[in-house]
N, CA, C and O atoms as a DFTB+ gen file, in Angstrom:
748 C
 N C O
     1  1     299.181     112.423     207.074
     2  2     298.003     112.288     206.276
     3  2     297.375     110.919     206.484
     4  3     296.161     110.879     206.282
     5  1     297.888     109.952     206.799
     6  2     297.791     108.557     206.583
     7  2     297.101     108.131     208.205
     8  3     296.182     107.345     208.434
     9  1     297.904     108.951     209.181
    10  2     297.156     109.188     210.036
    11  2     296.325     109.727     210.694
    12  3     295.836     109.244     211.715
    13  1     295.976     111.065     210.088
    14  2     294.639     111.804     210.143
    15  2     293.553     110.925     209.582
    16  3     292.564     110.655     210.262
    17  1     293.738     110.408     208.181
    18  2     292.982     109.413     207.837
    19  2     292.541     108.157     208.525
    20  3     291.670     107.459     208.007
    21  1     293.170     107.790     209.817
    22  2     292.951     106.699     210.412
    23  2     292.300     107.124     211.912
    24  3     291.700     106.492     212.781
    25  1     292.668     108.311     211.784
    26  2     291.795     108.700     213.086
    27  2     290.481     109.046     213.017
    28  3     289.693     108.973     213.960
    29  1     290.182     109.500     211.689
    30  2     288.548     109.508     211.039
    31  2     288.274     108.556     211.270
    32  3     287.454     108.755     212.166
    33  1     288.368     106.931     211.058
    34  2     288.448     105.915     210.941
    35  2     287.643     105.242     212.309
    36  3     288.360     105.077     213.296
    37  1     286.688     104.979     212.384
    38  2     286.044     104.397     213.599
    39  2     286.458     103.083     214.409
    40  3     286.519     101.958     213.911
    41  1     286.683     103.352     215.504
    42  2     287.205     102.045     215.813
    43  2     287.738     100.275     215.486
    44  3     288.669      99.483     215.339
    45  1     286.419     100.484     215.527
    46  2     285.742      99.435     215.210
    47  2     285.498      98.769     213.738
    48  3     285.267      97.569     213.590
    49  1     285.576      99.652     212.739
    50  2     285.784      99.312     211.427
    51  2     287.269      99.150     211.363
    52  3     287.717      98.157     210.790
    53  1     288.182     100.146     211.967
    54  2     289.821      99.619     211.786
    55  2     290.110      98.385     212.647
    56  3     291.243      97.903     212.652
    57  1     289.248      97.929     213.279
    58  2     289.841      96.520     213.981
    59  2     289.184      95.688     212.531
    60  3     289.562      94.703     211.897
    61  1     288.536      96.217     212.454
    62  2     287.882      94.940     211.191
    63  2     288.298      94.866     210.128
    64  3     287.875      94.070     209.291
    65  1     289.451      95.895     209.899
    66  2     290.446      96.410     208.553
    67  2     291.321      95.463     208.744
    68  3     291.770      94.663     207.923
    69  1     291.696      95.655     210.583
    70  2     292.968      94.873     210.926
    71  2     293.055      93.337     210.917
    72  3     294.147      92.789     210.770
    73  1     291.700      92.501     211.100
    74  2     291.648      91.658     211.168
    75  2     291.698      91.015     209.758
    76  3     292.224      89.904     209.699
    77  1     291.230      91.555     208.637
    78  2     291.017      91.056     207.316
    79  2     292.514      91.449     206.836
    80  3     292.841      90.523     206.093
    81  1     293.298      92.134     206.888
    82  2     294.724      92.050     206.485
    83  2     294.945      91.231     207.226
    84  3     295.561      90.429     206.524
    85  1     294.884      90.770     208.301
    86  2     295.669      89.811     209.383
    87  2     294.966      88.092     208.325
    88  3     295.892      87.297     208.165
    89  1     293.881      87.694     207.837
    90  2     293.211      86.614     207.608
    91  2     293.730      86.895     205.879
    92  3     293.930      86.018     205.038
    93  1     293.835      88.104     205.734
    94  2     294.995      88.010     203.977
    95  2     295.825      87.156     204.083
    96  3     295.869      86.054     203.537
    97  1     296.805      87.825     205.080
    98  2     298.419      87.415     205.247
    99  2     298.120      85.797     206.111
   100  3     299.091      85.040     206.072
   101  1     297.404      85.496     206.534
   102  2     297.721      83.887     207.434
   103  2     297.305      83.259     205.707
   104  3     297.981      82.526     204.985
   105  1     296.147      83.793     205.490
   106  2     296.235      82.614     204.213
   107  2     297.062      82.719     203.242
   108  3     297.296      81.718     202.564
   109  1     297.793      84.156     202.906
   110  2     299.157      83.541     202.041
   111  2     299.823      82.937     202.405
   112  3     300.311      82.145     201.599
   113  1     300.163      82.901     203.415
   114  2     301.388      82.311     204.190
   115  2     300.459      80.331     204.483
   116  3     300.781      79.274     205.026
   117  1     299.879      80.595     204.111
   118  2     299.306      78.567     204.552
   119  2     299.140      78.723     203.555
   120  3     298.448      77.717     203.715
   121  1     299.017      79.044     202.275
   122  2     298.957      78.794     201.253
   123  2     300.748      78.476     200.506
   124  3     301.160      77.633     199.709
   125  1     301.224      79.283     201.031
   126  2     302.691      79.440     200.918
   127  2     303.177      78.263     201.248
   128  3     304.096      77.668     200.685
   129  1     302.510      77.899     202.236
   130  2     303.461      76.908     203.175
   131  2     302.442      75.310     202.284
   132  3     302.901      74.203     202.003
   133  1     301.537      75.650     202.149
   134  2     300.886      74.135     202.108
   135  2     300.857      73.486     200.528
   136  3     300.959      72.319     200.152
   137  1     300.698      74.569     199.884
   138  2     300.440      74.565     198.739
   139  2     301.807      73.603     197.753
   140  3     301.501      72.827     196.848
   141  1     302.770      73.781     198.031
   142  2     304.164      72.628     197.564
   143  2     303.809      71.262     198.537
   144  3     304.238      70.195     198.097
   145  1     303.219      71.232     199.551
   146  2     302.889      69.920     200.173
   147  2     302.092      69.213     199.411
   148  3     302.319      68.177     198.786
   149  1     300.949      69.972     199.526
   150  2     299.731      69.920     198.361
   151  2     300.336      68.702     197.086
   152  3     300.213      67.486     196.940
   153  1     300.852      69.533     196.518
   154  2     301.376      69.439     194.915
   155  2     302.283      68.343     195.379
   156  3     301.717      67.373     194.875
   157  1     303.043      67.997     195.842
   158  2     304.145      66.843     196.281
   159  2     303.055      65.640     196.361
   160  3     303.066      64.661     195.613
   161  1     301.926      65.928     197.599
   162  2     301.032      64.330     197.531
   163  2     300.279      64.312     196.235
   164  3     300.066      63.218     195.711
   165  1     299.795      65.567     195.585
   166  2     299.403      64.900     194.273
   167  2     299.972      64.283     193.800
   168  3     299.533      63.133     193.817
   169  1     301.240      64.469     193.080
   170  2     302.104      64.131     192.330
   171  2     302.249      62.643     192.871
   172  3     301.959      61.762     192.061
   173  1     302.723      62.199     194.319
   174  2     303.219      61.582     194.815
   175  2     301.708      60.062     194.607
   176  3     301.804      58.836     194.567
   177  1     300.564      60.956     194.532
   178  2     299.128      59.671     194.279
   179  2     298.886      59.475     192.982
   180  3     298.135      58.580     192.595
   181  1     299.790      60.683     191.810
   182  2     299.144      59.705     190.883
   183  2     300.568      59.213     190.627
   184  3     300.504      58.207     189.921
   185  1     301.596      59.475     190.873
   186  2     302.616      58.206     190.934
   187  2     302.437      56.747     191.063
   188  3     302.860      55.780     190.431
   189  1     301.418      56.958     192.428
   190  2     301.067      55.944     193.025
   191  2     299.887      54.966     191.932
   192  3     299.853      53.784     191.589
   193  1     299.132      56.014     191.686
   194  2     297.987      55.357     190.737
   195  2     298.803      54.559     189.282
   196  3     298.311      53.665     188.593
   197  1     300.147      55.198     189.112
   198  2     300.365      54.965     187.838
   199  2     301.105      53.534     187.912
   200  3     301.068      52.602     187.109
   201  1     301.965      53.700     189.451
   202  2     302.529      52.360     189.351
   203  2     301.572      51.287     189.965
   204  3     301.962      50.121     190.012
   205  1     300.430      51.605     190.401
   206  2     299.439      49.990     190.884
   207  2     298.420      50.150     189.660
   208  3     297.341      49.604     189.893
   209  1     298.504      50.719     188.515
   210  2     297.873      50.521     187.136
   211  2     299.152      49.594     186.219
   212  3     298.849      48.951     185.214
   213  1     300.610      49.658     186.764
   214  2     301.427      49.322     185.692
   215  2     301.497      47.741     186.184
   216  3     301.576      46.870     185.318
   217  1     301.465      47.361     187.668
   218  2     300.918      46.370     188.565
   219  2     300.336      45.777     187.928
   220  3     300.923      44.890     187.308
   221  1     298.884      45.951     187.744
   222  2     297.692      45.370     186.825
   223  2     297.865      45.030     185.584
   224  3     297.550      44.004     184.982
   225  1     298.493      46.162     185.189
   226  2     298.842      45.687     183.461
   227  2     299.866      44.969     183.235
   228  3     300.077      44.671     182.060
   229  1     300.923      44.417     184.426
   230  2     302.000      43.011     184.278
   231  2     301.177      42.140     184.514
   232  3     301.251      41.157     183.778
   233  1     300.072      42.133     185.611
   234  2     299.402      41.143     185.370
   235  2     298.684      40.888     184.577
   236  3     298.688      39.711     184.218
   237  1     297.991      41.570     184.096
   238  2     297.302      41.468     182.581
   239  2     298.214      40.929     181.667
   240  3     298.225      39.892     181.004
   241  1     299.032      41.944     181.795
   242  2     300.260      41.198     180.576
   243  2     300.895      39.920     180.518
   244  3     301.312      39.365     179.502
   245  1     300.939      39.449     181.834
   246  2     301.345      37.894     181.757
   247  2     300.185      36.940     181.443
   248  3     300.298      35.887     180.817
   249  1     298.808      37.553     182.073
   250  2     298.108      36.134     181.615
   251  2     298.081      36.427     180.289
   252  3     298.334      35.397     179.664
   253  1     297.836      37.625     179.354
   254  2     297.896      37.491     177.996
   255  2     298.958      36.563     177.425
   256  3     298.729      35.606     176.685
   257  1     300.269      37.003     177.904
   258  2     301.519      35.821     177.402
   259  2     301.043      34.444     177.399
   260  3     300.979      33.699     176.421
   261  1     300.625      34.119     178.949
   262  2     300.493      32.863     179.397
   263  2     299.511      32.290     178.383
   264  3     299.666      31.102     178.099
   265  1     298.441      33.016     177.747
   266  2     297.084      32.552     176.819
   267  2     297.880      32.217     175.823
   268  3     297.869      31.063     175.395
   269  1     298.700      33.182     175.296
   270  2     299.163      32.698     174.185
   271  2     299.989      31.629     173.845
   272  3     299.981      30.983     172.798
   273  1     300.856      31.471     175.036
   274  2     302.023      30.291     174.935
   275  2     300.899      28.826     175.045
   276  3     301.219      27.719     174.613
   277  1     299.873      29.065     175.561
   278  2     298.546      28.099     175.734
   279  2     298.205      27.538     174.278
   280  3     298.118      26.364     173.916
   281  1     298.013      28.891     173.440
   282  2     297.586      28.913     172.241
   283  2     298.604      27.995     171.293
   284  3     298.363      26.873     170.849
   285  1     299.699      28.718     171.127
   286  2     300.857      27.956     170.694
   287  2     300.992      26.464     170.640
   288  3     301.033      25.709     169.669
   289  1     301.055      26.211     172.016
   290  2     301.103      24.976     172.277
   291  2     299.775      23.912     171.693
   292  3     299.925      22.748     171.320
   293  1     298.806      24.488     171.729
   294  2     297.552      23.499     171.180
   295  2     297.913      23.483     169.649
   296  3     297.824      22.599     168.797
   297  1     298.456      25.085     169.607
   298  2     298.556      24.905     167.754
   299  2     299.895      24.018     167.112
   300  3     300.100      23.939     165.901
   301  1     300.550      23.528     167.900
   302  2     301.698      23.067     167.571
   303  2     301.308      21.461     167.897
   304  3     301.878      20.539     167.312
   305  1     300.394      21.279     168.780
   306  2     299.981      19.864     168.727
   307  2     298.929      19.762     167.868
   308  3     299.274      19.008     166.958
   309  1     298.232      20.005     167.768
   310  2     297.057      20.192     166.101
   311  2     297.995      20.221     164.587
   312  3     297.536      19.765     163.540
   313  1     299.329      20.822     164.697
   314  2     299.960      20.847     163.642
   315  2     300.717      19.249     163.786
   316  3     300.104      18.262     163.380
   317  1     301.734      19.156     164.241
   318  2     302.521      17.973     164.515
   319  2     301.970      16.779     165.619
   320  3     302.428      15.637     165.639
   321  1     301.347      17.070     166.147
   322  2     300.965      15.819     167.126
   323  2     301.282      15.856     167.976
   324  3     301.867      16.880     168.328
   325  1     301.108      14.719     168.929
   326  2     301.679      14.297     170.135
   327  2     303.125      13.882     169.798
   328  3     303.947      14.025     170.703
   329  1     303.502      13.438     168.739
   330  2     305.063      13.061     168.903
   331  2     306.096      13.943     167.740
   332  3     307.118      13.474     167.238
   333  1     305.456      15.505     167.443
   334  2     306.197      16.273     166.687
   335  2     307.560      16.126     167.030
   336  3     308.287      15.833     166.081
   337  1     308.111      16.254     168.156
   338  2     309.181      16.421     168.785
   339  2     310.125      15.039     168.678
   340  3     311.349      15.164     168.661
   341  1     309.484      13.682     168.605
   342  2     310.560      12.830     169.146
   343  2     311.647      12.480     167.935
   344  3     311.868      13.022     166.852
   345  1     312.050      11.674     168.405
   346  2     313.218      11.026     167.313
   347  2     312.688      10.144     166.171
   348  3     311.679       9.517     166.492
   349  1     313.232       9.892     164.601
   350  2     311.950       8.906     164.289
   351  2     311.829       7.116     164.778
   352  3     311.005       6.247     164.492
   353  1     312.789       7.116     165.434
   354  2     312.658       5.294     166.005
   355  2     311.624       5.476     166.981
   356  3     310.537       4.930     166.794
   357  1     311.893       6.396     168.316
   358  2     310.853       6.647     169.125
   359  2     309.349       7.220     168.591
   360  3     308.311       6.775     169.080
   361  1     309.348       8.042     167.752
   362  2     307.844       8.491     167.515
   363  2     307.421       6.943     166.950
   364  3     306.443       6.438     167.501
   365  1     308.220       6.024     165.693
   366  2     307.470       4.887     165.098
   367  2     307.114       3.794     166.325
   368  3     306.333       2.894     166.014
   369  1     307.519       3.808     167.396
   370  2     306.961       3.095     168.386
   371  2     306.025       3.714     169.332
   372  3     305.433       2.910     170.052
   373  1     305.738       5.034     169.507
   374  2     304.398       5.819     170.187
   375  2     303.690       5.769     169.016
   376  3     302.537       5.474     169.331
   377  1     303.783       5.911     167.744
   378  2     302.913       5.909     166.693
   379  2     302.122       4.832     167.017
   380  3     300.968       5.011     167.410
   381  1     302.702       3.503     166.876
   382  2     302.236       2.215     167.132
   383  2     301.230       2.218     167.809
   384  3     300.059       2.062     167.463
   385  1     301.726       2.418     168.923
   386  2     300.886       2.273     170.541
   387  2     299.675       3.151     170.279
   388  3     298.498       2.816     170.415
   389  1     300.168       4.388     169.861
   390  2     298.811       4.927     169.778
   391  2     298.002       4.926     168.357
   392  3     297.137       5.801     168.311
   393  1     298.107       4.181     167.291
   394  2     297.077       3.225     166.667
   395  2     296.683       2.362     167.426
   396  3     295.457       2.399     167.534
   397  1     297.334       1.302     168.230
   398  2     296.716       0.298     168.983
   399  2     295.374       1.073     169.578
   400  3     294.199       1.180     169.227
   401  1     296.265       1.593     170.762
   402  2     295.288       2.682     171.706
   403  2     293.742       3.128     170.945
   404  3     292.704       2.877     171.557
   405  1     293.686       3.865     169.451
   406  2     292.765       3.949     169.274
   407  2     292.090       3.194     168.268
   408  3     291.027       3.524     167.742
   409  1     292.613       2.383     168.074
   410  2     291.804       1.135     167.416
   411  2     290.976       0.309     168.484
   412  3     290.024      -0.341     168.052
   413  1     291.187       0.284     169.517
   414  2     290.773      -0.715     171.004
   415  2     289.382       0.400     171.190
   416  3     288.233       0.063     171.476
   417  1     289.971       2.032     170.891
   418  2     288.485       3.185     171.307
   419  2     287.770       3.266     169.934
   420  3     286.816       4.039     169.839
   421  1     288.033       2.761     169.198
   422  2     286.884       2.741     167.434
   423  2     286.663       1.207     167.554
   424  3     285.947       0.897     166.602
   425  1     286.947       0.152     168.269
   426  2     286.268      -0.851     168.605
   427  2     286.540      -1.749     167.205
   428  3     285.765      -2.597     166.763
   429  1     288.013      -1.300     166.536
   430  2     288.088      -2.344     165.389
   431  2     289.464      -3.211     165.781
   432  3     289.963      -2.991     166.884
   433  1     290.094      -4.208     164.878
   434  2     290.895      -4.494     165.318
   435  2     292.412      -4.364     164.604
   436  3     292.630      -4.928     163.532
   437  1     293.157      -3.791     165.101
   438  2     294.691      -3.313     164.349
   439  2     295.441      -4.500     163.904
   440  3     296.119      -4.981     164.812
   441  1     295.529      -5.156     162.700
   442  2     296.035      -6.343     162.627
   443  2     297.447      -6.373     162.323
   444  3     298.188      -7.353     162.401
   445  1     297.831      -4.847     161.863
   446  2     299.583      -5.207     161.620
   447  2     300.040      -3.654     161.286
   448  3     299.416      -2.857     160.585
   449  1     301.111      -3.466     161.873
   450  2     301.476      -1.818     160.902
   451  2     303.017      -2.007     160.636
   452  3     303.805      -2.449     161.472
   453  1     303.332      -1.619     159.376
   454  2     304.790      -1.764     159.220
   455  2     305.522      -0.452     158.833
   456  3     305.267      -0.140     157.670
   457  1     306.646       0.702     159.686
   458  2     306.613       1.389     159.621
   459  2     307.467       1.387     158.015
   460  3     308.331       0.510     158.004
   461  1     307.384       2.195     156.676
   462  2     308.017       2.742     155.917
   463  2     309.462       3.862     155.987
   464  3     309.727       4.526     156.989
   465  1     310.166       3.879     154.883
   466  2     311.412       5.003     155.186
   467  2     311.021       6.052     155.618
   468  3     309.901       6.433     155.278
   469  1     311.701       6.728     156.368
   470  2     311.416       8.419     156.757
   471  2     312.367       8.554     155.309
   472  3     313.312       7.891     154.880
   473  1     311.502       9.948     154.703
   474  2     311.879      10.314     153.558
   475  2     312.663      12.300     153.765
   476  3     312.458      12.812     154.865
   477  1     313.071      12.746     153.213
   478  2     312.827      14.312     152.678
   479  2     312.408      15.054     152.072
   480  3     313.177      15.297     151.142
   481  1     311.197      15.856     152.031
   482  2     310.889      16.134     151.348
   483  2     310.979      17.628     151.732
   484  3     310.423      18.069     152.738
   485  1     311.853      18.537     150.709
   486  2     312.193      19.941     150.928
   487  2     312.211      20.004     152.578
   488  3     312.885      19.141     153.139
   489  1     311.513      20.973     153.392
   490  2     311.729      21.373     154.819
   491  2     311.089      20.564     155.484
   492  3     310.966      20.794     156.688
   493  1     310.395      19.188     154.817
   494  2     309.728      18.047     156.025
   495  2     310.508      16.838     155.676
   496  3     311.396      16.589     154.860
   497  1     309.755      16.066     156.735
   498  2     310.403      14.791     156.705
   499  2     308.736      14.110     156.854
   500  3     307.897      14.346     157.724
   501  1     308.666      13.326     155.823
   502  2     307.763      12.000     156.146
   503  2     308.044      11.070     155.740
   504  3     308.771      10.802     154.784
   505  1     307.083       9.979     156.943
   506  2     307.392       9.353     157.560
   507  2     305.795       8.509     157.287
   508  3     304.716       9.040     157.549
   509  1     305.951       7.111     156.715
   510  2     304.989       6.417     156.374
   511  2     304.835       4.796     157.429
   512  3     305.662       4.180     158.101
   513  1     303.689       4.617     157.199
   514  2     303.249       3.270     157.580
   515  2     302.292       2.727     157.091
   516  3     301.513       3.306     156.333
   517  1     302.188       1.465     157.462
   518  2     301.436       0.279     156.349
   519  2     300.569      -0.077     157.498
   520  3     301.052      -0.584     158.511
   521  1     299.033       0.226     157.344
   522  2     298.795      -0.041     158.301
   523  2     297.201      -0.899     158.133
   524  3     296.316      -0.258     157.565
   525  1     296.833      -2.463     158.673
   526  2     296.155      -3.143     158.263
   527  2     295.350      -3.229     159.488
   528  3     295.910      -3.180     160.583
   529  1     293.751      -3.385     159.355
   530  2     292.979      -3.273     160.073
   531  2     291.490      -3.612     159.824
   532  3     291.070      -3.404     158.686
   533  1     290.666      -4.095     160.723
   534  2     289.454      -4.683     160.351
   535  2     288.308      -4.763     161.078
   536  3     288.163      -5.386     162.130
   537  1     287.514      -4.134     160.509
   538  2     285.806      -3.842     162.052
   539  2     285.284      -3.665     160.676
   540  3     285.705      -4.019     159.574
   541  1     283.758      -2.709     161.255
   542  2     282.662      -2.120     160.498
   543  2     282.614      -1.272     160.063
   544  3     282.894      -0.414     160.900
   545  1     282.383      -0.793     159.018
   546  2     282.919       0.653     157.749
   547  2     282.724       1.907     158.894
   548  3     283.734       2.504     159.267
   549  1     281.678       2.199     159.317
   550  2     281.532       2.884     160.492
   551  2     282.351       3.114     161.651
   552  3     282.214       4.156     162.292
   553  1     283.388       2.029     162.059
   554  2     284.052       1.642     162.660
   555  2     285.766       2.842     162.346
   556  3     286.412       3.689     162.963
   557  1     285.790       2.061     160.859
   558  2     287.126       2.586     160.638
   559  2     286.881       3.638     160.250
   560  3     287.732       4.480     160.534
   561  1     286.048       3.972     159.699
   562  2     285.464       6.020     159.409
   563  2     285.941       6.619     160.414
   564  3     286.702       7.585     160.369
   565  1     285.251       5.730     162.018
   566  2     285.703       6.562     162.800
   567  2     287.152       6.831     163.296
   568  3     287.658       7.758     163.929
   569  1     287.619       5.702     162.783
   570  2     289.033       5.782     163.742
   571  2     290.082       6.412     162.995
   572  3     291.162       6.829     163.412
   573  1     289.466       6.426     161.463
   574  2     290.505       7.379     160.359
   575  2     290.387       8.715     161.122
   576  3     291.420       9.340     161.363
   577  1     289.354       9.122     161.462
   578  2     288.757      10.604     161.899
   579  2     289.649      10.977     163.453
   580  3     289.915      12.121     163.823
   581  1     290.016       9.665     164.224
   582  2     290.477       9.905     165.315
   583  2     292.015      10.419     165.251
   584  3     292.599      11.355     165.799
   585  1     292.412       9.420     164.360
   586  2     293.909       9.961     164.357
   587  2     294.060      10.651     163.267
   588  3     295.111      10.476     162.651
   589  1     293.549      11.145     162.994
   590  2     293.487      12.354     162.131
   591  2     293.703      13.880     163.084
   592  3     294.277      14.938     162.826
   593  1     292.669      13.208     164.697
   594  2     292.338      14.396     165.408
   595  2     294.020      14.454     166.277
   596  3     294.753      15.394     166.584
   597  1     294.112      13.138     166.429
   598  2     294.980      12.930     167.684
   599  2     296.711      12.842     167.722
   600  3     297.613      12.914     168.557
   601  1     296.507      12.596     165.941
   602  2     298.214      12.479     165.770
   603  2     298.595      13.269     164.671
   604  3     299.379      12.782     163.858
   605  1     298.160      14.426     164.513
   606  2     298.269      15.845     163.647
   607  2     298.500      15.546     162.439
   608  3     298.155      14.459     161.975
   609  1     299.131      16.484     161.729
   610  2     299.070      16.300     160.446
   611  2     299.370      15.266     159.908
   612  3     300.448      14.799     160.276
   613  1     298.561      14.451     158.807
   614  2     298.694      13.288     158.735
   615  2     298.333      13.315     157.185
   616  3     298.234      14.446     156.709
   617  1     298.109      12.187     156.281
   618  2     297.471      12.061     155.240
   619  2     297.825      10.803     154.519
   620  3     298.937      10.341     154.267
   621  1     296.432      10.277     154.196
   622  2     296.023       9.371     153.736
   623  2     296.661       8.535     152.468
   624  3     295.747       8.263     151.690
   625  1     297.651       8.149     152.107
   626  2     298.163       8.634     150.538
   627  2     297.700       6.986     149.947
   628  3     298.066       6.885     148.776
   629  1     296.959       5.619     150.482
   630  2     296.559       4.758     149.747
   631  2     295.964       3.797     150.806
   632  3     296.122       3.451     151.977
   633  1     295.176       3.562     149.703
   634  2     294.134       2.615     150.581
   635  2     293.310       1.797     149.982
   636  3     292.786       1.944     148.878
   637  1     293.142       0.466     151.121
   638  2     292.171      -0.505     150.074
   639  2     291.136      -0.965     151.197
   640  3     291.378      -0.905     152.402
   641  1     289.977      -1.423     150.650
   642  2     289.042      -1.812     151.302
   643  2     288.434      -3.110     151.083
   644  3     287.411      -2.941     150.420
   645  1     288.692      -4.778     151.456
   646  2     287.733      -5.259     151.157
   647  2     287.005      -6.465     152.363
   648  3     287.216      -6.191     153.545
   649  1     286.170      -7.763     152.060
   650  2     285.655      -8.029     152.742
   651  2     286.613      -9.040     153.389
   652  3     287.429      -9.741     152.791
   653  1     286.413      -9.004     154.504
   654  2     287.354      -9.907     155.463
   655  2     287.021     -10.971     155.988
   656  3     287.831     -11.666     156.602
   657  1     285.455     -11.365     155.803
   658  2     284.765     -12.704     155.843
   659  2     283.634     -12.692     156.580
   660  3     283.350     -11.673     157.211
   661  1     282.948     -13.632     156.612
   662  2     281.438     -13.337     156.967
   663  2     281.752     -14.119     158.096
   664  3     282.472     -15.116     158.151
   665  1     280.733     -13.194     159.552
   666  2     280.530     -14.037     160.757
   667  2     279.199     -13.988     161.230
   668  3     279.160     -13.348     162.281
   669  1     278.185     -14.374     160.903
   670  2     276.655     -14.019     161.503
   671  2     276.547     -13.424     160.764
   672  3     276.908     -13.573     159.596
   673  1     275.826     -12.282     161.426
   674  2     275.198     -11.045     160.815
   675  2     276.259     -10.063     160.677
   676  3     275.784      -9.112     160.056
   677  1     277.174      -9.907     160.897
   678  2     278.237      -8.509     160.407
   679  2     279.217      -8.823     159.151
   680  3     279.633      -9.968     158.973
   681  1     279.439      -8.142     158.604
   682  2     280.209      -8.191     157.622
   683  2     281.298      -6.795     158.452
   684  3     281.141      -5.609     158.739
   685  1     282.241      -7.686     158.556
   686  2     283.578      -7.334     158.453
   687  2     284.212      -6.887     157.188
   688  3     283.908      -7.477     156.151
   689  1     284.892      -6.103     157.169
   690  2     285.719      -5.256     156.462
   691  2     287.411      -5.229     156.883
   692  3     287.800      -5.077     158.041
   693  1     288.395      -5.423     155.590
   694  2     289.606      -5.418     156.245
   695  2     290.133      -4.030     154.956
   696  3     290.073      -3.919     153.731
   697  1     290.585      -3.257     156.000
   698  2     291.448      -2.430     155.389
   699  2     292.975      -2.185     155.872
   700  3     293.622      -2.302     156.912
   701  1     293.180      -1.790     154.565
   702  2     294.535      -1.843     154.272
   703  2     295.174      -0.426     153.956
   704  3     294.879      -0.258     152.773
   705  1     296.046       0.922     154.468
   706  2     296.425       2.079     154.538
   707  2     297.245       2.182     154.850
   708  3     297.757       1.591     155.800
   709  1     297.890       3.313     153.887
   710  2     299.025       3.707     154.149
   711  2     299.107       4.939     154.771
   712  3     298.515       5.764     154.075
   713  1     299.496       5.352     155.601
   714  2     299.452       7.164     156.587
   715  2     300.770       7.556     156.759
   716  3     301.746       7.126     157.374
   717  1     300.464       8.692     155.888
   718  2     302.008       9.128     155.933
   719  2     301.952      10.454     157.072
   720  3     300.905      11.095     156.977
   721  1     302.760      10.871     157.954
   722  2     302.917      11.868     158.811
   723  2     303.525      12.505     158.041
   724  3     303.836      12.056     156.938
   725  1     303.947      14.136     158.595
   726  2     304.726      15.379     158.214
   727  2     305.165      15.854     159.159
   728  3     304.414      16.015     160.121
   729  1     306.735      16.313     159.251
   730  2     306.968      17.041     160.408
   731  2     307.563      17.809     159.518
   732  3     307.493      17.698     158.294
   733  1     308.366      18.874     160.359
   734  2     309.635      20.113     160.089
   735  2     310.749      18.823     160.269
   736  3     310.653      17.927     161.107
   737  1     311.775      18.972     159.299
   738  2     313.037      18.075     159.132
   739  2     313.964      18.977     159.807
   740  3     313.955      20.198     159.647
   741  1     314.921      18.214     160.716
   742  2     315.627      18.722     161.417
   743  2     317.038      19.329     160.033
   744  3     317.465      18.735     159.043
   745  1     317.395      20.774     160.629
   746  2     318.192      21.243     159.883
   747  2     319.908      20.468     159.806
   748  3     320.759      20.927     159.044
């Protein structure tokens, strides 16, 4: 039957039967065959995408760290100073120097500082000085303002102001302050 039916069948349309089963079966079979290749390099590119995105995001992720340890660090010198860290014999002699230092940049003149006890107070330790000095009100405004900026937490706890003697035209001013620092007290 199957072959009576194929002998009805005109040449030429059964070659064209034969050829389209023949172009079925090659493309299952490359489909068969390609199609797990296929799927392996996908897999295998966004692998790829995922680890040169995870790439980027260590680097991202470190300069974020790096900003922050940046951050830290400014905030820990804005809190304690330039000499949060030292010992108190060594900080009372960088203390010094750097009143000198910016008394020479506020253009007044540092006439004496005598450091006070390091004290305890609950989780700090301060740490006072007597500190005598003499320019133009303008002068020491500014230089209160400097080490205020430059040697962190600080505060003012007494002070006197008076005239230090007439030369020409300026009136000199001698003041007299006490600046007490704050740190974290060592445990």
């Amino acid at each position: 039957m199957i072959r009576e039916n194929l002998m009805e069948v005109e040449p030429r349309s059964l070659g064209l039967i034969l050829l389209l089963i023949s172009f079925v079966i090659a493309t299952a079979i490359t489909l068969y065959m390609i199609k797990p290749q296929y799927q392996r390099f996908n897999e295998t590119s966004n692998s790829f995408e995922m680890l040169n995105s995870q790439i980027d995001d260590q680097a991202q992720l470190k300069r974020a760290i790096d900003t922050e340890r940046n951050q830290i660090k400014e905030m820990q010198l804005q809190l304690h100073g330039e000499a949060g860290d030292m010992p108190v014999n060594e900080m009372e002699a960088y203390l010094v120097g750097r009143l000198q230092g910016l008394a020479w940049a506020a253009g007044i003149e540092l006439a004496g500082v005598r450091p006070g006890q390091a004290k305890r107070i609950m989780e700090f330790e301060e740490i006072s000085f007597k500190v005598d000095v003499t320019g133009e009100y303008r002068d020491l405004y500014d230089w209160l303002n400097k080490i205020g900026d430059k040697l962190g937490f600080m505060l003012v706890s007494n002070y006197e102001i008076s005239l230090a003697g007439r030369k020409s035209n300026e009136t000199p001013l001698k003041m007299n302050v006490t600046i007490v620092f704050y740190r974290a007290a060592d445990k």
